[in-house]
N, C-alpha and C positions, 0 to 999 in steps of 0.2 A: 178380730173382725176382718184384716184384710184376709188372713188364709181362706176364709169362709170364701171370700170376691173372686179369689183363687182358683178355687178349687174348678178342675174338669168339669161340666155340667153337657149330659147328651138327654136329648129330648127329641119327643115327637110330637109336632107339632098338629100335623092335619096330615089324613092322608086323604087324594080323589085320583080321578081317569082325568087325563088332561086331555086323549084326546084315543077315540077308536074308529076303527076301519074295520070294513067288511064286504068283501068282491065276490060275488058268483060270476063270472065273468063266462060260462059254459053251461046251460041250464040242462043240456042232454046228458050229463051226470046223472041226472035223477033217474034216467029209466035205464039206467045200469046198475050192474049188483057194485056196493059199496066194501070198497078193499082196499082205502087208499095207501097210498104213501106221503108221510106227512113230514115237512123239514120245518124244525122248528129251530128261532135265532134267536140269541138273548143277547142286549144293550145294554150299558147305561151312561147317563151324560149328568152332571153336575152343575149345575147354575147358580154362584154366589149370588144372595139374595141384600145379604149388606153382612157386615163382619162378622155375626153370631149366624145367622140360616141360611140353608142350603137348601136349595131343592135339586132332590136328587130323583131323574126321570129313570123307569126300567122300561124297557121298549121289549115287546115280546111279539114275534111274527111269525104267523105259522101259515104254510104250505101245504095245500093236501092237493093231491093229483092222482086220479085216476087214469088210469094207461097213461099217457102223453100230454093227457086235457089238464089242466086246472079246473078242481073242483073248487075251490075258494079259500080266500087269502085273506086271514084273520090279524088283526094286529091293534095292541092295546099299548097305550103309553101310560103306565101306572104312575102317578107322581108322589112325595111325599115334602113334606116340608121338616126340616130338622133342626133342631137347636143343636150347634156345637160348640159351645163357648170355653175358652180357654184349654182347648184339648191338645195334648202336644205333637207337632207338626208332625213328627214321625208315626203316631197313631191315623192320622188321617185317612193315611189311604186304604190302610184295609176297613175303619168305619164305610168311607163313601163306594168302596168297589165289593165288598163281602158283606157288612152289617147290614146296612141300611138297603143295601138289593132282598136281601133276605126276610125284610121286614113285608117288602111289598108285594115280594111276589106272588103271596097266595091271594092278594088280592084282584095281581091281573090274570092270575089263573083260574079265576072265579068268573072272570070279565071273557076270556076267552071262552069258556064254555058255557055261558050265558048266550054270547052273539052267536056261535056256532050251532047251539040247541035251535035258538030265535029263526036261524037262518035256515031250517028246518031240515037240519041233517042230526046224524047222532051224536050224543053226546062226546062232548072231546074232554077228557081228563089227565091235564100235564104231570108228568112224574116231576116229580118235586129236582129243586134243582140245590147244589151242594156249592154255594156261592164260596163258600170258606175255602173248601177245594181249590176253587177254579183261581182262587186270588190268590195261595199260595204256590200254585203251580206257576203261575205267569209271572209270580215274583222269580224265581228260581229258572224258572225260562229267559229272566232278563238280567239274572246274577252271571249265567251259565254267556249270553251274551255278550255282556260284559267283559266276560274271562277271557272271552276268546278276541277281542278285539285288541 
């Protein structure tokens, strides 16, 4: 019975928006032809909630700007709540920085282009993002600094 108590347990708990943002801050955008240039930024920040869950926010902001202007400034903070109970400390961080970002994001990519339809421009659809990538590269980017110090 103890093995069972043991055992690694990952879960998901609840996922929601915790919190979105949306600026037109230039409204003469609209009577210009639509060609923007859009900078898009991905986040994420961890919030122990007590010893077993986490909530892990992915913060997604996007930039579109037309010539010089800003057309409007999108930004969704997707949150999720996680069970991680007894997982071993070395697994951690690619759950909370690769896993669990990848759980969310098609949701705030859902949320960005909901507000940005809403906000009555064209539809905006984010190319998918490759979290597993980006956290083994930064691990390897932090081995390589390491080396060198």
């Amino acid at each position: 019975m103890s093995d069972e108590q043991n055992q690694p347990q990952l879960g998901l708990e609840r996922i929601y928006t915790k919190d979105i943002s949306f600026e037109v801050p230039n409204t003469e955008v609209f009577t210009k032809q639509w060609q923007p240039e859009t900078d898009v930024s991905i986040g994420t920040s961890v919030n122990d909630l007590d010893e077993d869950y986490k909530e892990i926010i992915l913060t997604v902001s996007v930039t579109a700007k037309l010539n010089d202007s800003v057309a409007f400034i999108a930004e969704v903070q997707q949150a999720g709540i996680f069970l991680l109970k007894n997982i071993p400390e070395a697994d951690l961080p690619h759950l909370l920085q690769a896993y669990c970002p990848n759980i969310l994001f098609p949701y705030a990519r859902e949320v960005i282009s909901d507000i940005v339809t809403r906000g009555s421009f064209p539809q905006l659809l984010l190319a998918p993002v490759n979290f597993e990538q980006a956290f083994l590269q930064a691990q390897a980017e932090a081995a390589s600094t390491e080396g060198n110090a």
